[in-house]
Backbone as XML, in Angstrom:
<?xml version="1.0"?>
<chain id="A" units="angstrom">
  <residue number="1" name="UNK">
    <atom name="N" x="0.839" y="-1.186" z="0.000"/>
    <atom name="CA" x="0.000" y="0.000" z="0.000"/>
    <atom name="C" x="0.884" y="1.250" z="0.000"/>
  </residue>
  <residue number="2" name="UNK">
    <atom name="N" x="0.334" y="1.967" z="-0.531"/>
    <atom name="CA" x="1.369" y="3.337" z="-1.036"/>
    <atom name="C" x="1.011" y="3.864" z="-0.012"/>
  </residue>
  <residue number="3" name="UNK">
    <atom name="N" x="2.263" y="5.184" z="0.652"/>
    <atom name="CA" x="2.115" y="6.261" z="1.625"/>
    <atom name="C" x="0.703" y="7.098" z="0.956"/>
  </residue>
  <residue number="4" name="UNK">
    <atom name="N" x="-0.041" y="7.661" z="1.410"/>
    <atom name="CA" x="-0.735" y="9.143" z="1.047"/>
    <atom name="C" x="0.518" y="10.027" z="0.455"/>
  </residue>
  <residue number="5" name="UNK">
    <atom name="N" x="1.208" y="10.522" z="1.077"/>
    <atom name="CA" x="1.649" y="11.676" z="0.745"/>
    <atom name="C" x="2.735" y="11.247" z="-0.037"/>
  </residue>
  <residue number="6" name="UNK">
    <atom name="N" x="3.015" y="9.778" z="-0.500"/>
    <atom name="CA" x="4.286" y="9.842" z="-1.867"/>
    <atom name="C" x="4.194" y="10.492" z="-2.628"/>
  </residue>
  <residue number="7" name="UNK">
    <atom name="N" x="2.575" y="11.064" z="-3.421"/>
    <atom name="CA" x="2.003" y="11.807" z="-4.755"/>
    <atom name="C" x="3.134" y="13.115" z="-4.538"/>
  </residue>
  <residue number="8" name="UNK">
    <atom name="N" x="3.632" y="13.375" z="-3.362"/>
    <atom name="CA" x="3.886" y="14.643" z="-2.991"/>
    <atom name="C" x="5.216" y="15.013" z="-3.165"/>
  </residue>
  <residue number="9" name="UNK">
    <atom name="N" x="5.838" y="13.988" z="-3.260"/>
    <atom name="CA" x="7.563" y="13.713" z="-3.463"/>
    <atom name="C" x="8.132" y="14.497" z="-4.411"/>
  </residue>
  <residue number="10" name="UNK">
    <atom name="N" x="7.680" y="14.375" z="-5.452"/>
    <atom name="CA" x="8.187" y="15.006" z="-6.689"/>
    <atom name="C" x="8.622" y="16.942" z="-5.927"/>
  </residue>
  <residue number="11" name="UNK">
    <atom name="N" x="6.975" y="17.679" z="-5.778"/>
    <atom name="CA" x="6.814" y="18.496" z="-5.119"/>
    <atom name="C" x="8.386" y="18.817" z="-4.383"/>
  </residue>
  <residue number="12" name="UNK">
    <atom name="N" x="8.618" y="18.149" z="-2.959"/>
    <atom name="CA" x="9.152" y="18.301" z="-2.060"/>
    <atom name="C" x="10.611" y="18.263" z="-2.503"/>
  </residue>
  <residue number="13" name="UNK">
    <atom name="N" x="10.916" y="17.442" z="-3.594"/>
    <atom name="CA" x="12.093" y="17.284" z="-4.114"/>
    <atom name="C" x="12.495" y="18.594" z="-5.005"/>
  </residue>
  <residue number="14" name="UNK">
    <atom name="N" x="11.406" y="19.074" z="-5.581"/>
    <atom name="CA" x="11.359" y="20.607" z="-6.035"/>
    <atom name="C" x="12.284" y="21.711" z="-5.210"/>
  </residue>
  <residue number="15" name="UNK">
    <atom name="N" x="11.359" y="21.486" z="-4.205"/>
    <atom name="CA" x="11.230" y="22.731" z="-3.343"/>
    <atom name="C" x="13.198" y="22.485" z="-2.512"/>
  </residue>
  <residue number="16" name="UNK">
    <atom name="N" x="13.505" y="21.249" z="-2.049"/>
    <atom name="CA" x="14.309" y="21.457" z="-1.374"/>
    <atom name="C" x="15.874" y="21.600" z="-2.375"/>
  </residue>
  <residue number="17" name="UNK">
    <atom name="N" x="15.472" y="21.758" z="-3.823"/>
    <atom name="CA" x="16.982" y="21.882" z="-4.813"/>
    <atom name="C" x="16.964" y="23.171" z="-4.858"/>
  </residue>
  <residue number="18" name="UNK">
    <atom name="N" x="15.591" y="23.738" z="-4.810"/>
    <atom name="CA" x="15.104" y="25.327" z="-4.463"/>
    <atom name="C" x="16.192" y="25.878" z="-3.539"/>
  </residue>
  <residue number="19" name="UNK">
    <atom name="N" x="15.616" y="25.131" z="-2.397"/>
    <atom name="CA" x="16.527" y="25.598" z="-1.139"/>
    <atom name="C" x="17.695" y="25.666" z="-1.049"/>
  </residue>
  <residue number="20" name="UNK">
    <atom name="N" x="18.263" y="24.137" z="-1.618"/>
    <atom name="CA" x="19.831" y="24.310" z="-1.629"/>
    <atom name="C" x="20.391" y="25.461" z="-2.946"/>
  </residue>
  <residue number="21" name="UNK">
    <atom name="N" x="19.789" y="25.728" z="-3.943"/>
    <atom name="CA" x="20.504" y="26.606" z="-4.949"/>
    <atom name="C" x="20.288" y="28.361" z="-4.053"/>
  </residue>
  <residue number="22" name="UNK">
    <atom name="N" x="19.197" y="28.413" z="-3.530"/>
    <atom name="CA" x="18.705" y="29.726" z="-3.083"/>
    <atom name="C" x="20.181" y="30.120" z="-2.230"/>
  </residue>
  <residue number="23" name="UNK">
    <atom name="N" x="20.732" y="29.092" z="-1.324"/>
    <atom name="CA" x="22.222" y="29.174" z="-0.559"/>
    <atom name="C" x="23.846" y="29.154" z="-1.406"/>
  </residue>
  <residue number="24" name="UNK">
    <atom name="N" x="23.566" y="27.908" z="-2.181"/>
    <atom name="CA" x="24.904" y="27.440" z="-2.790"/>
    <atom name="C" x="24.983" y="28.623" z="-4.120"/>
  </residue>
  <residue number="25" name="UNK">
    <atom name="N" x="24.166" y="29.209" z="-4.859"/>
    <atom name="CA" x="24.660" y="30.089" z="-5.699"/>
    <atom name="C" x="24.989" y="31.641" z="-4.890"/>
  </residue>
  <residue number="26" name="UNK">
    <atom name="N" x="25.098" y="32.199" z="-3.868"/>
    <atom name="CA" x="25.472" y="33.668" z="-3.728"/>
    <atom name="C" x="26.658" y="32.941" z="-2.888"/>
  </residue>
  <residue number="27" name="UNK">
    <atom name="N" x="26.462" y="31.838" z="-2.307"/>
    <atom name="CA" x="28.304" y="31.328" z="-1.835"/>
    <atom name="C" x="29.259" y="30.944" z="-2.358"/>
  </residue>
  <residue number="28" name="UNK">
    <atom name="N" x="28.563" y="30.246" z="-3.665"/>
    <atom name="CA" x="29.660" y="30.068" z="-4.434"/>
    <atom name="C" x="30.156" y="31.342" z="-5.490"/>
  </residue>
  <residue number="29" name="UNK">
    <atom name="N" x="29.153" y="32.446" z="-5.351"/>
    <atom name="CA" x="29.755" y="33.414" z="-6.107"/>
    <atom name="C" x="30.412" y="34.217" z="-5.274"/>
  </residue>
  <residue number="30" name="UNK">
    <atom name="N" x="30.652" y="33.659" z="-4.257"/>
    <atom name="CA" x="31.156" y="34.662" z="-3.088"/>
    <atom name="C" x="32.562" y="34.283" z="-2.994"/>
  </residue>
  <residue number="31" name="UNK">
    <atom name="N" x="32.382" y="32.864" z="-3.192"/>
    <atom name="CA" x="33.988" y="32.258" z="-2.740"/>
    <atom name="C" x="34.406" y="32.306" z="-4.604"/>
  </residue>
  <residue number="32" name="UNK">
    <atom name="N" x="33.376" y="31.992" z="-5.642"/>
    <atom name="CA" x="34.880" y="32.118" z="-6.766"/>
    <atom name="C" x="34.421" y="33.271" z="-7.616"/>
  </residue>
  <residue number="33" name="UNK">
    <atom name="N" x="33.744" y="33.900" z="-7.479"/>
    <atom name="CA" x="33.681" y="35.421" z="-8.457"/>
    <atom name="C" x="34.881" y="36.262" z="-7.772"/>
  </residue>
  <residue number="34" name="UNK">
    <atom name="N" x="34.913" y="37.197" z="-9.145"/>
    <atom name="CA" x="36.124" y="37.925" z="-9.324"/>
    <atom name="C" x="36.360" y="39.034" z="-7.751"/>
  </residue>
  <residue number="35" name="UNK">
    <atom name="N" x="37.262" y="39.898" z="-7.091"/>
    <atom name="CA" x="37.306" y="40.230" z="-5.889"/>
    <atom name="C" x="38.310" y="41.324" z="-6.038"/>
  </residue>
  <residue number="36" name="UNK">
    <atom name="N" x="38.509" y="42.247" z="-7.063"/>
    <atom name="CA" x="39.118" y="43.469" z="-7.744"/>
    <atom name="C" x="38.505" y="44.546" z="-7.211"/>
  </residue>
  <residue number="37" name="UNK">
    <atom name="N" x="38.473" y="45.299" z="-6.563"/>
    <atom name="CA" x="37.688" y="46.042" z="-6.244"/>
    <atom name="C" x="38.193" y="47.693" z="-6.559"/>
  </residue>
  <residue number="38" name="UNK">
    <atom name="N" x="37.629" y="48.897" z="-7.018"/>
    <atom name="CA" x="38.740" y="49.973" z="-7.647"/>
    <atom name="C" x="37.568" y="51.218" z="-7.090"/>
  </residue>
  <residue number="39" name="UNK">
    <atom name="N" x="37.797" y="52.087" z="-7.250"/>
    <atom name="CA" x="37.753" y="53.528" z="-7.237"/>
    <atom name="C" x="36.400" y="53.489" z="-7.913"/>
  </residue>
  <residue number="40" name="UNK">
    <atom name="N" x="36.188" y="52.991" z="-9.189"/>
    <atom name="CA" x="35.339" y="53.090" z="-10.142"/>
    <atom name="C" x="34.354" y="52.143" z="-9.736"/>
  </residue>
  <residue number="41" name="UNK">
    <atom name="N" x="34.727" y="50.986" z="-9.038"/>
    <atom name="CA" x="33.399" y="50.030" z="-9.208"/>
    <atom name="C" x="32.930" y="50.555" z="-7.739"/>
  </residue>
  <residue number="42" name="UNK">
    <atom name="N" x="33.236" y="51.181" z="-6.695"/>
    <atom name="CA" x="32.711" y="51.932" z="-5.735"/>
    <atom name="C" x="31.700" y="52.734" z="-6.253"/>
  </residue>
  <residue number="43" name="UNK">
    <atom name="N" x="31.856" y="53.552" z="-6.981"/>
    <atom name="CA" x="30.923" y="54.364" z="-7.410"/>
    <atom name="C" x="29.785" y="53.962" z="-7.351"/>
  </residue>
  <residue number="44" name="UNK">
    <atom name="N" x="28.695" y="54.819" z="-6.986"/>
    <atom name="CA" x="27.274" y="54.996" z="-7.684"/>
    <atom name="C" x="27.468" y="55.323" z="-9.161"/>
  </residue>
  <residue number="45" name="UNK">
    <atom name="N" x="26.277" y="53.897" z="-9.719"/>
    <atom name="CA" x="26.028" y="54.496" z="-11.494"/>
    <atom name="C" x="24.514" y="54.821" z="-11.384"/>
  </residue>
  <residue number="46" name="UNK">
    <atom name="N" x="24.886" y="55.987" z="-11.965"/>
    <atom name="CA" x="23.628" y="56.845" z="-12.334"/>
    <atom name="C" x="23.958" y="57.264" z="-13.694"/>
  </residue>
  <residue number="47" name="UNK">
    <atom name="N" x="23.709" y="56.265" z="-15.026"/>
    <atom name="CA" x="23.316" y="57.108" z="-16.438"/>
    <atom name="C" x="24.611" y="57.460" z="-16.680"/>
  </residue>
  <residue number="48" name="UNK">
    <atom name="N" x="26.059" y="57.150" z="-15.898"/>
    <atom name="CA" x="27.023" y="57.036" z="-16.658"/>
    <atom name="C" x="27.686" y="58.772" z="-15.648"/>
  </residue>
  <residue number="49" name="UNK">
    <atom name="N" x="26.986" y="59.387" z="-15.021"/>
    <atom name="CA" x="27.132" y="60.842" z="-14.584"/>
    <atom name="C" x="27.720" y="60.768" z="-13.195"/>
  </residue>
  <residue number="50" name="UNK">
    <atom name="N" x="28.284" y="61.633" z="-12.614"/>
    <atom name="CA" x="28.939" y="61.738" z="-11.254"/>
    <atom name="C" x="27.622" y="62.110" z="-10.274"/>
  </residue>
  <residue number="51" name="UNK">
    <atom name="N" x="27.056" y="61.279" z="-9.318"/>
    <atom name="CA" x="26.176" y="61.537" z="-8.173"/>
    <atom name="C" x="26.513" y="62.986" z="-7.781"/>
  </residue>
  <residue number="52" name="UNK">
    <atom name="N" x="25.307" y="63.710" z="-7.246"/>
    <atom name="CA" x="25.557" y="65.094" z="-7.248"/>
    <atom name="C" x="24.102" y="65.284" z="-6.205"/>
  </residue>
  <residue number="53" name="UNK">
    <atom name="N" x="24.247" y="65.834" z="-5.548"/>
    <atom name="CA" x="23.515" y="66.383" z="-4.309"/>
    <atom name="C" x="22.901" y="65.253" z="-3.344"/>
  </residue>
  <residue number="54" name="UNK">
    <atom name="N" x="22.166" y="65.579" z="-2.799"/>
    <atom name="CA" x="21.875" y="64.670" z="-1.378"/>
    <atom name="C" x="20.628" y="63.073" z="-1.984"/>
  </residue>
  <residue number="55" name="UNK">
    <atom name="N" x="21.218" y="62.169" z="-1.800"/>
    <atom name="CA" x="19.978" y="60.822" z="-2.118"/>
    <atom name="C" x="18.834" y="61.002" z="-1.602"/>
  </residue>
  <residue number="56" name="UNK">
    <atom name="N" x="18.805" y="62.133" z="-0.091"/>
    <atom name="CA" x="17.425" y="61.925" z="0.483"/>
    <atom name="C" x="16.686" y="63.088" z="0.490"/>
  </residue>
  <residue number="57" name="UNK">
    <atom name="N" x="17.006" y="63.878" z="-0.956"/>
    <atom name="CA" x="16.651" y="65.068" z="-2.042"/>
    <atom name="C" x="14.781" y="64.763" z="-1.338"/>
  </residue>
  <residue number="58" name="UNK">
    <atom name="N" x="13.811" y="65.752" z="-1.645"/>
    <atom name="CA" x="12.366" y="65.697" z="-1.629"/>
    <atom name="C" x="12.109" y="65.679" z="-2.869"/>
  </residue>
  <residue number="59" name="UNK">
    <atom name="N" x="10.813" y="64.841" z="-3.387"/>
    <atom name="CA" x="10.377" y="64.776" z="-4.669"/>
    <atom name="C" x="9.058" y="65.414" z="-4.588"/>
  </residue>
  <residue number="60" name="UNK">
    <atom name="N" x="9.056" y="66.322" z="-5.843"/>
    <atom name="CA" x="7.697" y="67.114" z="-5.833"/>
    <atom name="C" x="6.430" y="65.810" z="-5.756"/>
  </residue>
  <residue number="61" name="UNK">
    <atom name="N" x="5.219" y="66.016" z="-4.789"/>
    <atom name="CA" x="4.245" y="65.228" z="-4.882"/>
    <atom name="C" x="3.075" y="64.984" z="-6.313"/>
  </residue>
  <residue number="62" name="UNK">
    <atom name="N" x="3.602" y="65.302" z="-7.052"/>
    <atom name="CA" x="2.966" y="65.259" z="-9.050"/>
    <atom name="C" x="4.038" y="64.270" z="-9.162"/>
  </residue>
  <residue number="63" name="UNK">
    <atom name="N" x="4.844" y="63.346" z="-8.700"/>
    <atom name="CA" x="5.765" y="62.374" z="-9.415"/>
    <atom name="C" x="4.943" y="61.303" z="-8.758"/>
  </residue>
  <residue number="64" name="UNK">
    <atom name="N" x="3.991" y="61.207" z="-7.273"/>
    <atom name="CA" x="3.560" y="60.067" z="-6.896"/>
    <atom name="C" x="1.895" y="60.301" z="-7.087"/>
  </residue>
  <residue number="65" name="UNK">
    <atom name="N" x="1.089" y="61.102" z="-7.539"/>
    <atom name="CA" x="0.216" y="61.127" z="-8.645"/>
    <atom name="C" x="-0.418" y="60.668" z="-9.517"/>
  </residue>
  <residue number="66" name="UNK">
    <atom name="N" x="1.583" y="61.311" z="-10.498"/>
    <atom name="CA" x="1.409" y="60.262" z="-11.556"/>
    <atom name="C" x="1.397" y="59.306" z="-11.382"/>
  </residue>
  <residue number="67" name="UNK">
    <atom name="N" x="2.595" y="58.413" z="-10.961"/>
    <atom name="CA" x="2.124" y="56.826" z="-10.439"/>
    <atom name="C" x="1.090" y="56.430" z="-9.930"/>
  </residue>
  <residue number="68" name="UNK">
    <atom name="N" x="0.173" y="57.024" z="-9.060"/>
    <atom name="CA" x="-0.623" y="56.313" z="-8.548"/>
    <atom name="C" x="-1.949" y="56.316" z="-9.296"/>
  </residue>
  <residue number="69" name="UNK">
    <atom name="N" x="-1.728" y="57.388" z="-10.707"/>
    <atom name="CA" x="-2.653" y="57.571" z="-11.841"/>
    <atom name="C" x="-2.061" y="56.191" z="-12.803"/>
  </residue>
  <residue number="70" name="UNK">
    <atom name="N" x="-1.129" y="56.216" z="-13.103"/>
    <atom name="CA" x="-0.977" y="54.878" z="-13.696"/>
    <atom name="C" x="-1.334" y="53.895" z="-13.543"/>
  </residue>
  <residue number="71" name="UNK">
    <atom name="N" x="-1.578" y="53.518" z="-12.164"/>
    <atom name="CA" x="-1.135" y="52.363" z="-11.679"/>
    <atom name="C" x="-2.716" y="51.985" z="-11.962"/>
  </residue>
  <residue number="72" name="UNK">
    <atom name="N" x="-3.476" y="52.924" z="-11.580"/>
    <atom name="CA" x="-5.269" y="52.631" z="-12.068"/>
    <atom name="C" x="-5.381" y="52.546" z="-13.548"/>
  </residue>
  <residue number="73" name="UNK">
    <atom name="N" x="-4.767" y="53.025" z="-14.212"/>
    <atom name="CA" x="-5.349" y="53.023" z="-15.166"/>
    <atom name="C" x="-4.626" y="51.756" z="-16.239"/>
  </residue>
  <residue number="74" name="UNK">
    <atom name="N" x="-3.891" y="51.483" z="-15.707"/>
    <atom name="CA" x="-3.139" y="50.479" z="-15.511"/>
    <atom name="C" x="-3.578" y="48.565" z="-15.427"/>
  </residue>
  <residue number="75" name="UNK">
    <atom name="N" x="-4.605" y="49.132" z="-14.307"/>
    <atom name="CA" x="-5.277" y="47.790" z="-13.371"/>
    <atom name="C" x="-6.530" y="48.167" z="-14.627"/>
  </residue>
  <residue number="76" name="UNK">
    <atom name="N" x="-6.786" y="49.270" z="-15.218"/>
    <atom name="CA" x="-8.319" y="49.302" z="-16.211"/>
    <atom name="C" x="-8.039" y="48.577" z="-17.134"/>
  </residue>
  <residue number="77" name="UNK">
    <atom name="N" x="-6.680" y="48.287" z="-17.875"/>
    <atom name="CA" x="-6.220" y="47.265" z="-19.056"/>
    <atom name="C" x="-5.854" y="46.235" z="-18.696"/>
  </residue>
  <residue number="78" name="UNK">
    <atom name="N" x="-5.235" y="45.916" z="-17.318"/>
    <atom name="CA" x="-5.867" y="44.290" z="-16.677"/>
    <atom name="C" x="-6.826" y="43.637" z="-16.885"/>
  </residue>
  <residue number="79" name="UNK">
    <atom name="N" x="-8.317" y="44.617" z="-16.629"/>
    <atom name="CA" x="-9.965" y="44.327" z="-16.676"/>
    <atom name="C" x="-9.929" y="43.581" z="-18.103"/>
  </residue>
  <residue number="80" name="UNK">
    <atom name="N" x="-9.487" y="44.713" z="-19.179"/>
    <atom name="CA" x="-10.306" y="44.699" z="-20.478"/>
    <atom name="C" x="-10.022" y="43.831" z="-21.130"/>
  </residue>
  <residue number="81" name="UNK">
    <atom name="N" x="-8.265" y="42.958" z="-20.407"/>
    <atom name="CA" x="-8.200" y="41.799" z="-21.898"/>
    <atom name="C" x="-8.954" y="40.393" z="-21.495"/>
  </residue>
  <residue number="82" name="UNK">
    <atom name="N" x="-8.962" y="40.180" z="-20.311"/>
    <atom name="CA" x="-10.223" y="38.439" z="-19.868"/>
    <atom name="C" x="-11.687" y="39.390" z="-20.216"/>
  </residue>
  <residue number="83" name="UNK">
    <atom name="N" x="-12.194" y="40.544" z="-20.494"/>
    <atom name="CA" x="-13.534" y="41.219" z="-20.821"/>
    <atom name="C" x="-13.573" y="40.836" z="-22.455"/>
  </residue>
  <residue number="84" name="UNK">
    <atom name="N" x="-12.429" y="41.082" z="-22.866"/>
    <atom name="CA" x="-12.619" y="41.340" z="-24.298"/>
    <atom name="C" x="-12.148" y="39.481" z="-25.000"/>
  </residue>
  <residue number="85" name="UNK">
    <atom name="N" x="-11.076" y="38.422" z="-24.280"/>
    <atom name="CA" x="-11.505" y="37.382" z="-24.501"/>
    <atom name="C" x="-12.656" y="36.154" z="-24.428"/>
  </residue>
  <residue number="86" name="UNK">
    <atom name="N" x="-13.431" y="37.249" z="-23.552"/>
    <atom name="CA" x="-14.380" y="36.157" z="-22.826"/>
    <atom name="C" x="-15.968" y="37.112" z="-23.198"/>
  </residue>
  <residue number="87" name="UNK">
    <atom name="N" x="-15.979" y="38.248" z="-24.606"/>
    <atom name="CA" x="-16.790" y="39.098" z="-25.239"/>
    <atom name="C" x="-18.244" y="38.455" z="-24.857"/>
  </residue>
  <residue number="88" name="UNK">
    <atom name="N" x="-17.830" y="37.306" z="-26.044"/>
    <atom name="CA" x="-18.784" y="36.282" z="-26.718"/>
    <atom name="C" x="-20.044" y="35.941" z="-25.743"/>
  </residue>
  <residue number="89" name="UNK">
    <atom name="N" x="-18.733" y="35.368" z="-24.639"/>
    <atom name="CA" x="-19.636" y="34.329" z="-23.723"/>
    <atom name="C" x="-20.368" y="35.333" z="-22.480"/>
  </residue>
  <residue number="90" name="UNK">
    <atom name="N" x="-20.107" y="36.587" z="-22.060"/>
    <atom name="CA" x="-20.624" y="37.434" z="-21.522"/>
    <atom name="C" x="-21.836" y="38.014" z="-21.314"/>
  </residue>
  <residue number="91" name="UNK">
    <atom name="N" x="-21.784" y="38.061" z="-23.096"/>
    <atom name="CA" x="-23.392" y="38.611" z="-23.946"/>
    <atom name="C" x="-23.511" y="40.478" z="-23.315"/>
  </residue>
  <residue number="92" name="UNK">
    <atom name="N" x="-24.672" y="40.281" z="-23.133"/>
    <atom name="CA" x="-25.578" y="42.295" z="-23.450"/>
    <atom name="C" x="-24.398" y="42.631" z="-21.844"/>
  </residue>
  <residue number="93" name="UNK">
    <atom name="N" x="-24.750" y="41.666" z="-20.774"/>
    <atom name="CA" x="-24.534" y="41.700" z="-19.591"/>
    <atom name="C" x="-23.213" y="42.179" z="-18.917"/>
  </residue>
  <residue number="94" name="UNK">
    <atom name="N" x="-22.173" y="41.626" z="-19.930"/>
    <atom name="CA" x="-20.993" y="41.431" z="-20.059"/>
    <atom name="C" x="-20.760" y="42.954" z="-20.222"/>
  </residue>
  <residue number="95" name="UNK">
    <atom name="N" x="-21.444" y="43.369" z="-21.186"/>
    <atom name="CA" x="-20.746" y="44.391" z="-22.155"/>
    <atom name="C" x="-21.482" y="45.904" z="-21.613"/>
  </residue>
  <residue number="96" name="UNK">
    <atom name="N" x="-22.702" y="45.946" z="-20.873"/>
    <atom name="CA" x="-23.161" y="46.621" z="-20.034"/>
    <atom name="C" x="-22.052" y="47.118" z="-19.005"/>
  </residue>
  <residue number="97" name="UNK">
    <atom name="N" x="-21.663" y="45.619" z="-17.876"/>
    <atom name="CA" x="-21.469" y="45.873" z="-17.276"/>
    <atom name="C" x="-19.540" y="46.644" z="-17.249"/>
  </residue>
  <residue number="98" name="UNK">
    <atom name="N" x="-19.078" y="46.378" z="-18.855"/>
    <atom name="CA" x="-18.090" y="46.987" z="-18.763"/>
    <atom name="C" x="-17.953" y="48.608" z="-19.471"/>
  </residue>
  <residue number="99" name="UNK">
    <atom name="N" x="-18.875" y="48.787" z="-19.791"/>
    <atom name="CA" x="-19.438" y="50.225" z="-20.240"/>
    <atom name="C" x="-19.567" y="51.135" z="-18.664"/>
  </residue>
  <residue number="100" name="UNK">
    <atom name="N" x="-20.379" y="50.746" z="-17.902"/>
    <atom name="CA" x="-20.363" y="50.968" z="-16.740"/>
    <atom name="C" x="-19.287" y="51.330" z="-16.147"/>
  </residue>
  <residue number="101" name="UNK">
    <atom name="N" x="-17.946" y="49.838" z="-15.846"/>
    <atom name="CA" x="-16.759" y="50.369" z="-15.353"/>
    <atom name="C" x="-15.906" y="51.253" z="-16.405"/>
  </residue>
  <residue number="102" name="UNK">
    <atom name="N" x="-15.922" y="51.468" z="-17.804"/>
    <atom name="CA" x="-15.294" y="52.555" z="-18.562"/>
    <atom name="C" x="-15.825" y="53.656" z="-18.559"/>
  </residue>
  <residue number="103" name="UNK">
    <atom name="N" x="-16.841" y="53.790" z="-17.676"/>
    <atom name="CA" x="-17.615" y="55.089" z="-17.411"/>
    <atom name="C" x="-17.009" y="55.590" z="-16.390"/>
  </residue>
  <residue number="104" name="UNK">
    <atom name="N" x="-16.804" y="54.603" z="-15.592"/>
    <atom name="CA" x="-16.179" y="55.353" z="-14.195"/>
    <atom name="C" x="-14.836" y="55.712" z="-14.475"/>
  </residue>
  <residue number="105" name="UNK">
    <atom name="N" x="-14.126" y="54.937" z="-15.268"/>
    <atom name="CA" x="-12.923" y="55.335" z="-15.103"/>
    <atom name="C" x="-12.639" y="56.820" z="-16.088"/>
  </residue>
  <residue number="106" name="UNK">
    <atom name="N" x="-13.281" y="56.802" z="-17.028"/>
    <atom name="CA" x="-13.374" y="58.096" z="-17.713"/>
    <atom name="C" x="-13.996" y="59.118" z="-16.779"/>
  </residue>
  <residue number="107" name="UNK">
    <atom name="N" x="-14.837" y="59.108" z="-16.029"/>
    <atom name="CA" x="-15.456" y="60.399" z="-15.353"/>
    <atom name="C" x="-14.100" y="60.488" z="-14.341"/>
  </residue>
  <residue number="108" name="UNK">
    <atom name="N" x="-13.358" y="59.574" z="-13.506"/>
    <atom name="CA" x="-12.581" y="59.932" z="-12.985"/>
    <atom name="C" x="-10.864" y="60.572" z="-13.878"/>
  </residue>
  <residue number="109" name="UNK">
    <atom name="N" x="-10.799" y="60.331" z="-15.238"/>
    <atom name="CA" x="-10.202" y="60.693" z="-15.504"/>
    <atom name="C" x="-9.920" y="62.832" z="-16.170"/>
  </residue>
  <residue number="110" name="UNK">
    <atom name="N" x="-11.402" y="62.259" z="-16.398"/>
    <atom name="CA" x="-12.245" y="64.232" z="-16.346"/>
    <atom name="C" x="-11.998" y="64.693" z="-15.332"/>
  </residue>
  <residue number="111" name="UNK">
    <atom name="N" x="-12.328" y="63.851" z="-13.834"/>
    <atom name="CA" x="-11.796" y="64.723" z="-12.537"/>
    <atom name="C" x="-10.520" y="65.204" z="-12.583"/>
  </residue>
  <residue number="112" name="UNK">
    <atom name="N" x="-9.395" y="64.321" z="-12.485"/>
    <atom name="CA" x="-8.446" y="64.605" z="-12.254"/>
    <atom name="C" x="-8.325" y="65.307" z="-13.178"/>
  </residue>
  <residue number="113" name="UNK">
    <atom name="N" x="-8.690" y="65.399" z="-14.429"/>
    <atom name="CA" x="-8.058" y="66.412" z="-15.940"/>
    <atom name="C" x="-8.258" y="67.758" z="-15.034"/>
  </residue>
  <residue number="114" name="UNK">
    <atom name="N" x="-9.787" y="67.996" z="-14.837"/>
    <atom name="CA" x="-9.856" y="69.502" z="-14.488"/>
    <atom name="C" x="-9.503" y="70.235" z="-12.913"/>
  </residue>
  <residue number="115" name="UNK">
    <atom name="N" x="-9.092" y="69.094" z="-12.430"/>
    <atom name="CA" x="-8.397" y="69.450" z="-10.908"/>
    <atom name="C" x="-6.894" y="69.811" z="-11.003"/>
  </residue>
  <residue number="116" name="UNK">
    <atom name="N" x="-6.729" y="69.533" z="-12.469"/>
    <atom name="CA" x="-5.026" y="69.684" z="-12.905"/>
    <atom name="C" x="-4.058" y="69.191" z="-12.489"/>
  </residue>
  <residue number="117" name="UNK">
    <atom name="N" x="-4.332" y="67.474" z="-11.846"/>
    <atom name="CA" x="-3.329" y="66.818" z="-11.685"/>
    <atom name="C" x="-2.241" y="66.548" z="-12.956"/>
  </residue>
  <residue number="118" name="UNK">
    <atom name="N" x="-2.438" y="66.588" z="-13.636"/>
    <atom name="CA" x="-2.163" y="66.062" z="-15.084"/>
    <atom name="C" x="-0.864" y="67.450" z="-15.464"/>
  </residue>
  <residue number="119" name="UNK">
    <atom name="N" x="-1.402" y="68.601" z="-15.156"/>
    <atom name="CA" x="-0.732" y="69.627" z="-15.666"/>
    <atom name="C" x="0.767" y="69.435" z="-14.947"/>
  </residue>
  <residue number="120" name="UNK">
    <atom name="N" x="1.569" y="69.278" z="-15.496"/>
    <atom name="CA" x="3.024" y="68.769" z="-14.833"/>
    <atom name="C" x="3.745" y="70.326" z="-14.735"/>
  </residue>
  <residue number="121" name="UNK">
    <atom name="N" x="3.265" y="71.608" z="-15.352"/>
    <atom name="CA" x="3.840" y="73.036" z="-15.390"/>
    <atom name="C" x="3.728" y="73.083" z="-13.716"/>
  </residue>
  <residue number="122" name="UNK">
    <atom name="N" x="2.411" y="73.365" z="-13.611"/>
    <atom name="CA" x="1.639" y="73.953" z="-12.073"/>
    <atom name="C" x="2.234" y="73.418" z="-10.797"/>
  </residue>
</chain>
């Protein structure tokens, strides 16, 4: 009679080569990667340019905005491609109900237009 949980072996045998590579590759690049160390590879790369004023600089709040305008509108073209593969099988209901959510996201995109998040001058 077979264990229950043999089905599971394969699984477990997965997970623990997982484990051992997750350790044995940053040690073994530790003990045989190269160990030259210069002036230049100290550096911060930034775009090839010499770092220049403070890292913990303030960022105008229109840079997290925008992102957080993306990031919705973003998650709206998530919606539309299982909406638009799955059209067919949806029917009136389907297509209602995504008129609806492209309604909202357009009226909220009118908000923000005329609240002038968008205007990157201001």
């Amino acid at each position: 009679m077979e264990h229950p949980l043999t089905q599971y072996l394969p699984i477990a045998v997965v997970f623990g080569l997982a484990g051992v590579m997750a350790f044995a590759i940053p040690f073994l690049a530790g003990i045989l990667g190269p160990k030259s160390l210069t002036t230049m590879k100290g550096e911060a790369f930034e775009g090839g340019n010499a770092p220049m004023g403070s890292a913990r600089q303030r960022f105008a709040v229109k840079f997290y905005v925008v992102a957080l305008l993306f990031i919705v509108f973003d998650i709206e073209a998530v919606f539309l491609y299982p909406w638009a593969v799955n059209f067919q099988a949806l029917g009136w209901f389907g297509y209602v109900t995504m008129l609806v959510f492209a309604a909202t996201l357009i009226v909220g995109l009118v908000y923000i237009w005329k609240k002038g998040a968008l205007d990157w001058e201001s």
